[in-house]
N, C-alpha and C positions, 0 to 999 in steps of 0.2 A: 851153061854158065858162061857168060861173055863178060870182059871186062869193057868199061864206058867211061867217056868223057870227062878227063876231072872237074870239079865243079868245085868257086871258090866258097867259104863261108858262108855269105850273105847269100849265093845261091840255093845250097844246101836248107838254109831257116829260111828263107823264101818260101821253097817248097813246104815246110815244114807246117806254115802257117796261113797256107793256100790248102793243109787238109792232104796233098799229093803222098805224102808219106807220114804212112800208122805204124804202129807198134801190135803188132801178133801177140796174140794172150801168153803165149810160152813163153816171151819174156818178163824175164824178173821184172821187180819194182827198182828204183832210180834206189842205187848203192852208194854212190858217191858224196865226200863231203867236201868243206866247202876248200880245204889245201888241196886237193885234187884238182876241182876245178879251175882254180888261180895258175894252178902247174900245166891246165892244159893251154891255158890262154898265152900263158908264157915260153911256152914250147914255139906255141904257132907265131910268135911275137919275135921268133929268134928263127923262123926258117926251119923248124926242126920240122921231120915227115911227123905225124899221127897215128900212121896204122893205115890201113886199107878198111874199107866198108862193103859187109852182103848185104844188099837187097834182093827181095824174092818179087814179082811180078804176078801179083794175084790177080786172073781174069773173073769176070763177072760171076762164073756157074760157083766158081772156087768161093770164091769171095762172101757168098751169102749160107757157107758153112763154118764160118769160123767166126770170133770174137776180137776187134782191135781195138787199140788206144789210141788215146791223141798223146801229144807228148805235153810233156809237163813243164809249165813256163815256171809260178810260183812257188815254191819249196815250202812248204811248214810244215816240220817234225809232227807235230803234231794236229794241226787244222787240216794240213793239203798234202800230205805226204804220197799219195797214188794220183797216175793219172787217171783224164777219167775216160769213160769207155766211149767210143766213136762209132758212128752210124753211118754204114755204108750204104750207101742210095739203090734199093732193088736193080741190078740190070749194070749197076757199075762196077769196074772192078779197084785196085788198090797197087801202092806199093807197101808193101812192109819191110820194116829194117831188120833182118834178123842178126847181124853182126857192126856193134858202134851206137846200139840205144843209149848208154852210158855217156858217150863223146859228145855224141851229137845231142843229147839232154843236159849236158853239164854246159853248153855253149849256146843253149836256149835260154838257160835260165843268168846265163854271165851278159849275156845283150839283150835281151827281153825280156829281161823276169827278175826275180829275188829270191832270197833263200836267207828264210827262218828255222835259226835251228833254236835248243834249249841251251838259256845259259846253266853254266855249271854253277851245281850247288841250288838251283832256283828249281821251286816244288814244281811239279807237271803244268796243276792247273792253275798257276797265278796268270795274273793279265799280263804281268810284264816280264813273262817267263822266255819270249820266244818274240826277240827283235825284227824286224823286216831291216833286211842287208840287202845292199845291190853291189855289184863289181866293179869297184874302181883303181884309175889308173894313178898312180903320183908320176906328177909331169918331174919335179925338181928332186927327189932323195931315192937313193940306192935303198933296198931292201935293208932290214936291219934281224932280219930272220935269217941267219945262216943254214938253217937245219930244212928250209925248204928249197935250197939249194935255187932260189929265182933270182933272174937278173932282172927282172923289175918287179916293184914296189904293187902288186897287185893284191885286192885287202877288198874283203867283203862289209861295208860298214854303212853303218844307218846313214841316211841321208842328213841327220842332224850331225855324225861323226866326220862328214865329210867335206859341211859346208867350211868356208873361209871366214874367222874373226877377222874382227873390224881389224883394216889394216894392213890385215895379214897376206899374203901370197893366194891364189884361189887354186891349189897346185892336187885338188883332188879331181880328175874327172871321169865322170861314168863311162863304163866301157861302151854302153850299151848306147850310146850318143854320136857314136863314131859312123852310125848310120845313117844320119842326119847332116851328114858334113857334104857340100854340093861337091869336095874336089880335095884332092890332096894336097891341093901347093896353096892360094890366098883364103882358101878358107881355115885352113889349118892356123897361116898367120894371123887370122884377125880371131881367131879364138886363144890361141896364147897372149897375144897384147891387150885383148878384154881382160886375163887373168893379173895379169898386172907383175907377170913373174920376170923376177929380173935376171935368173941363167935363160936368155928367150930359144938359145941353140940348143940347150939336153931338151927343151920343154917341147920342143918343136920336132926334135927328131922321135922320140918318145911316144908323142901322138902320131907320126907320120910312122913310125914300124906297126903301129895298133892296126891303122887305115890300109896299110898293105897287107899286114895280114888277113883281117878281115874280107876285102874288097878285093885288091887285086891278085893276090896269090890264089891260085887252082889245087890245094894240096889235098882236098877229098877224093883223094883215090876208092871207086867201089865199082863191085860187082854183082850183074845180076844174074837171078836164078829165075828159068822162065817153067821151072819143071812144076807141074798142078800137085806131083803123087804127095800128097803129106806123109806119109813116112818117108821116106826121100829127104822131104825137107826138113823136119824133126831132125833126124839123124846127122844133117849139114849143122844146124843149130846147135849143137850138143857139143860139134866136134871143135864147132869155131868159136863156143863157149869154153871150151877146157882153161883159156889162158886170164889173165887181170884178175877180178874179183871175182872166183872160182864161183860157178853157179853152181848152189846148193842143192840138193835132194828135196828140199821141204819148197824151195820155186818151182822145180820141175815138178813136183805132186801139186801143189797149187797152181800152175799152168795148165796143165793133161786134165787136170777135175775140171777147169771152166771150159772145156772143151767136151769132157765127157758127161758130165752132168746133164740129163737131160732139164729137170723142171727149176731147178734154182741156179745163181750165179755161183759159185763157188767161190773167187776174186772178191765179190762183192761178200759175199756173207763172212768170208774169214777177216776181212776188213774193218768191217762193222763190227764184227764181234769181240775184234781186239780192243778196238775203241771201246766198246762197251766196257769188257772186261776193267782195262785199267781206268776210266777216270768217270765211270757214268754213278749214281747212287753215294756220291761221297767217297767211294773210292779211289784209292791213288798206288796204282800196281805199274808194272812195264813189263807185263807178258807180253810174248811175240806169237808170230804168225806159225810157229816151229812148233810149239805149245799144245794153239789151238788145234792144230794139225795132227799130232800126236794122239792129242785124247779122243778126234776125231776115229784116226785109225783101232784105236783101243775101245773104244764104245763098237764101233761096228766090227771084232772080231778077228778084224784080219791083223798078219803080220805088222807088227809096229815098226820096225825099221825101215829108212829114207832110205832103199834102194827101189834102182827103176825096176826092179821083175814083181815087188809090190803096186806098182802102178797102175795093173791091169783094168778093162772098163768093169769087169767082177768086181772087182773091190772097190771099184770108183763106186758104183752102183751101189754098193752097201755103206759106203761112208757117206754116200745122200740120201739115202732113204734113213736114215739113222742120225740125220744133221739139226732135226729139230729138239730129240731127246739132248744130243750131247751137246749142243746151245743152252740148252735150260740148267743141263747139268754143270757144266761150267761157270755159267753165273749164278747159282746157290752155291759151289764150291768159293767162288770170288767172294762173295757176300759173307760165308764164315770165317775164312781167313782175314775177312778185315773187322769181323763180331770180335775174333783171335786176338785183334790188336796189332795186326800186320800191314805193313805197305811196301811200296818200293824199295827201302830205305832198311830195313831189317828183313824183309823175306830172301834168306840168303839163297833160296833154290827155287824157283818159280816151276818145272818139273814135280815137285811136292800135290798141288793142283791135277796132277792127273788122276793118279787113284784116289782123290778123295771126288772126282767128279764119276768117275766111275763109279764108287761106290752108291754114291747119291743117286745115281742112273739104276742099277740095279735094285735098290729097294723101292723106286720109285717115288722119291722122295719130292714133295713139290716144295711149295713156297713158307709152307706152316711148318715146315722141317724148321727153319732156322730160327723160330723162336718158340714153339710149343712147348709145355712142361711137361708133356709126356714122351718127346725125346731131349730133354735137357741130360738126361747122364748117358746117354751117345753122342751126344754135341762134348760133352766134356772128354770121355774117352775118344773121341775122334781127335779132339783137342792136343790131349797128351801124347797122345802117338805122334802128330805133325810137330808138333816142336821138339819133342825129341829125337826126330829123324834130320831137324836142320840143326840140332847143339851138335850131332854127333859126325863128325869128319868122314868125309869120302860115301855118305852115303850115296848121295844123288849127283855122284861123279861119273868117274869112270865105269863102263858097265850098264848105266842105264836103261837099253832097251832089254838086257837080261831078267833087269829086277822089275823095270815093270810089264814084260810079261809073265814072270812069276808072280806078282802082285795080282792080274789080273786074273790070269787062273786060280786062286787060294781064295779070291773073292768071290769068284762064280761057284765054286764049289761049295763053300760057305755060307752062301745067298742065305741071306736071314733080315730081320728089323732091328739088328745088333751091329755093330762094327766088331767083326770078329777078329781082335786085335792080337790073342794068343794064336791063334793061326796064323797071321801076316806076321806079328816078326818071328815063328819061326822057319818061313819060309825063305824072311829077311839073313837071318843068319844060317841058313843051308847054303846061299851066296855070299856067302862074307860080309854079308850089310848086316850083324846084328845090333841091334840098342842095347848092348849092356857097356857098362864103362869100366875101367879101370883105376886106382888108385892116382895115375899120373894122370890120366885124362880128367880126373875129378878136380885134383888142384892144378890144372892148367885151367878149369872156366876160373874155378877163385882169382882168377891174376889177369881176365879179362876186362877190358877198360871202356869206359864213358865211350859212349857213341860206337863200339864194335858191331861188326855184323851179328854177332852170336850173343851179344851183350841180354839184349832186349828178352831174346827166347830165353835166357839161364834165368834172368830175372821172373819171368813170367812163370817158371815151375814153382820157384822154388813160394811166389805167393801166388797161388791160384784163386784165389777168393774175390779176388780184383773182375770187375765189369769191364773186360779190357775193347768193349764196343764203344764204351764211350775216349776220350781221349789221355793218355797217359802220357806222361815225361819219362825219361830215365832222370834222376835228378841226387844232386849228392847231397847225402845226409849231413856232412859238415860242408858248408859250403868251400867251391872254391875259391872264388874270391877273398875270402882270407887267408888261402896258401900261397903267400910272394913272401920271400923272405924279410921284405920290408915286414906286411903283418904279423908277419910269425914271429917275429925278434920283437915287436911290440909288444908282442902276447905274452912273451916271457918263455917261448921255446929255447932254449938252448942253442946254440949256435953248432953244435955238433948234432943235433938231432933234425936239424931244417933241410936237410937232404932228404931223412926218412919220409917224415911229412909230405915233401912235394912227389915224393914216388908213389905214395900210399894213395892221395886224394883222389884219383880215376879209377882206383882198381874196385873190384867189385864188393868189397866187404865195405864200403864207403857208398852205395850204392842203392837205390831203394826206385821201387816205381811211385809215380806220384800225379795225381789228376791235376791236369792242365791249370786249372785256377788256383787249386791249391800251392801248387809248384810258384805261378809269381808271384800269388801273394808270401809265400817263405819270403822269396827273396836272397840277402844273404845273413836271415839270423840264427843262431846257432840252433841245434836242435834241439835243445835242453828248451831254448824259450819260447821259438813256436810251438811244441807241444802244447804248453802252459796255454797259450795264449787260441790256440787252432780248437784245445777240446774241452769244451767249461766243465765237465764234470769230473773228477778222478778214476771213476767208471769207463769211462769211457777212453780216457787217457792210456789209460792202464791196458786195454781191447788195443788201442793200436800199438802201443810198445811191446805186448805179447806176438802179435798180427807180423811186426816187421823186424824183429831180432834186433830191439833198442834196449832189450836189459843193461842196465849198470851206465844208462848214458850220461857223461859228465855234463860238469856245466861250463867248463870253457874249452881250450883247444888244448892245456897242459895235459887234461886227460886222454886226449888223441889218441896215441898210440898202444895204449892198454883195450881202449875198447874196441879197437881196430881190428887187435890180435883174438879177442874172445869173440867177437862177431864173425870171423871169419872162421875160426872152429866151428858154430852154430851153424852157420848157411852149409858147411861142410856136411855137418848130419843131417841138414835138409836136403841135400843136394845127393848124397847117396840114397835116401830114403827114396827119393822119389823116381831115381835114375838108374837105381842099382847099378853094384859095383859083379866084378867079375869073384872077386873074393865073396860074396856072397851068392852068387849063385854057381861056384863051389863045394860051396858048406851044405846048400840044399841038395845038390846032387849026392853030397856024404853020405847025407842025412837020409 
């Protein structure tokens, strides 16, 4: 390993985009988000060092046994997020970066590229869920981020966020333009006085530290490794990976498998399949690659825990020969979870998916699994078990590889055309994960509110009858929109009772699931009137107030709080009936 010639920035993405320097399959996918990158630009914009870089020195023989990448110029969380794989020319050899892909990818994509991430709050797959940003510099204002600790104004922003109103100062500019400048000194000038910015000295120095760092400064200090032995180099990888965004166990297995895997890509297939998983068929989940991985190891047998001595090409070998079952089985497992009425947004433990994909895999279950009538009361008992393994705290926490290899073996053992649910939890509760509840746990869901992680699954027991494939709301039986105290003193609530009221309106006894159309057309009228008005018969009227715990419902908001209190008693005996309490399975043990 010799050290080499620093090389500046525009050096470095020179090579980069001349193809000279790949990415070795061991490494990770691009971790970094977009404050990181603005930190590192501003680093190198202040003279600060970076870190050193290893590169390895793949010769030809080496070269056409391994797997590389290009690196990745355009970011999208979701359309582009890997890069993609690179072909290296028979008879040629390569450099790979085994220490600084992250650096040197985050500074591809700040001058070359862009980076779409997901706005918050915005579903997966809307069209205008995930902007295109590029990296810009502000010539004229001080950063107004204290918490990213930057001395300049560096801000990843749509090209519509950065242009200049009529008028206005043109004081946004792309980083990544600073490559195109023929010279540091009158070209620098005649692109601040095209902006029209009137501090011309910060605008000018501002651009001219971008253009040094960039161009003239040498601050890529790296070194290379000319040794062929891959274990060798592996082991160099691992060691110069211990520090920044700690490399995980589930990259490192997904590295070594697209290396060991003989007939399929591994990189490629767990890629695709995550894609698959969360947004293909209507779907909208955010399992990861950690996920796939897992149920990967759990269908083939081997030890489930992300440590390297599980890594071996034995058990690579059996988690590929075994990659097509547990693809299938995972997306009939995806597909009932969202039959369930689940998405990204309520499935509070995405791990839940493993032993139901297992199980799926073991009885051989195909595609007529998820809607035949002659497994519809295994689809239901399957049902029940999954949601009340995410109402019930710390199941799929701490512990996890414990439980679901106990999970996995009570299933194998149990191998039937049934979900053998009385054996799984109590294999569940010989680890301390049992499903039974207690009197406190029971009235802590009652006090769970609109929009909770847990909200939706309490809701979903306690009325099972509901189609929850098609689309439901959570929606409040008195609306809220009438809980402001303004409404409520209209109403003729009390002025001492208009505290209660506002506390009361999200909590779960105010609560009901409700199908999508039905839910806007309510709107915000009270419940007494859309009934009236939603079911022309008495018959039938009568079937949904039975159905949703609406006995004794008043007809304005004065009756609120009486029928708040009895409704919340009722979902209370539904909610033990269906969840059991610890005190009753006490009684049966007495008994």
């Amino acid at each position: 390993m010799s050290f080499q010639t620093p090389r500046s920035i525009e050096e470095m993405l020179t090579a980069i985009h001349k193809r000279e320097y790949l990415l070795p399959a061991i490494q990770r996918e691009f971790v970094w988000n977009s404050d990181q990158i603005a930190k590192l630009v501003d680093s190198l914009m202040r003279g600060y060092p970076v870190g050193s870089f290893l590169l390895w020195n793949v010769e030809p023989e080496t070269a056409q046994s391994y797997t590389f990448y290009e690196f990745l110029t355009n970011y999208h969380e979701r359309d582009n997020p890997y890069a993609d794989k690179a072909t290296v020319p028979t008879g040629s050899g390569t450099t790979a970066v085994l220490d600084g892909q992250q650096r040197l990818t985050a500074l591809n994509i700040a001058l070359y590229g862009s980076y779409a991430e997901k706005k918050k709050y915005a579903w997966w797959n809307s069209v205008d869920a995930f902007p295109t940003k590029r990296l810009y510099l502000n010539l004229t204002d001080d950063p107004d981020d204290e918490e990213l600790g930057l001395k300049y104004d560096l801000r990843f922003l749509t090209d519509k966020e950065a242009a200049a109103e009529d008028g206005a100062e043109d004081k946004w500019y792309r980083v990544g333009a600073v490559l195109g400048l023929d010279d540091s000194g009158p070209a620098i000038m005649d692109e601040v006085a095209e902006r029209g910015i009137s501090d011309y000295r910060t605008a000018a120095r501002r651009l001219y530290d971008l253009y040094r760092a960039v161009r003239d400064l040498k601050p890529m200090n790296y070194f290379l490794v000319t040794d062929q032995d891959a274990d060798k180099v592996l082991e160099i990888f691992v060691r110069v990976n211990s520090g920044g965004t700690t490399l995980s166990y589930s990259d490192l297995l997904l590295s070594m498998a697209t290396n060991q895997w003989q007939e399929l890509d591994a990189r490629e297939e767990v890629r695709s399949l995550v894609a698959e998983l969360n947004s293909s068929a209507g779907r909208q989940f955010s399992f990861s690659k950690d996920v796939v991985l897992k149920t990967a190891l759990t269908v083939a047998g081997v030890d489930v825990q992300f440590k390297v001595k599980n890594f071996t090409q034995t058990n690579m070998a059996k988690v590929e020969a075994a990659w097509p079952e547990t693809k299938g089985a995972l997306l009939r497992a995806a597909s009932l979870l969202q039959q369930f009425g689940f998405n990204e947004r309520n499935l509070t433990a995405n791990s839940v998916i493993i032993p139901m994909a297992y199980y799926l895999y073991l009885r051989g279950a195909g595609d007529s699994y998820l809607d035949s009538t002659a497994d519809a009361v295994d689809r239901l008992t399957l049902q029940r078990w999954v949601t009340r393994s995410l109402i019930k705290r710390g199941v799929w926490g701490s512990g996890l590889d414990t439980l679901l290899t106990r999970l996995r073996d009570v299933l194998r053992t149990n191998s039937t055309s049934r979900f053998p649910i009385e054996a799984v939890e109590t294999a569940m509760a010989a680890v301390g994960k049992g499903l039974v509840f207690d009197d406190a746990e029971i009235d802590e869901l009652l006090n769970l509110k609109y929009g909770g992680q847990r909200t939706f699954a309490v809701l979903s027991v306690l009325y099972p009858g509901l189609d929850l494939g098609k689309k439901f709301h959570e929606d409040h039986i008195f609306p809220k929109s009438r809980f402001t105290r303004k409404r409520l003193a209209a109403a003729g609530v009390p002025a001492d009772q208009i505290d209660d009221y506002l506390n009361s309106v999200n909590l779960m006894p105010n609560l009901q699931l409700l199908a999508g159309t039905a839910n806007i057309e309510k709107q915000d009228a009270l419940p007494a009137q859309w009934i009236e008005a939603a079911f022309p018969t008495s018959e039938k009227r009568a079937t949904y107030i039975a159905e949703n715990d609406l006995d004794n419902l008043p007809l304005d908001l004065e009756g609120f709080p009486v029928f708040f209190a009895q409704r919340k008693q009722r979902i209370r005996t539904r909610l033990v009936t269906a969840l059991g309490t610890t005190s009753q399975a006490e009684s049966a043990h007495q008994s």
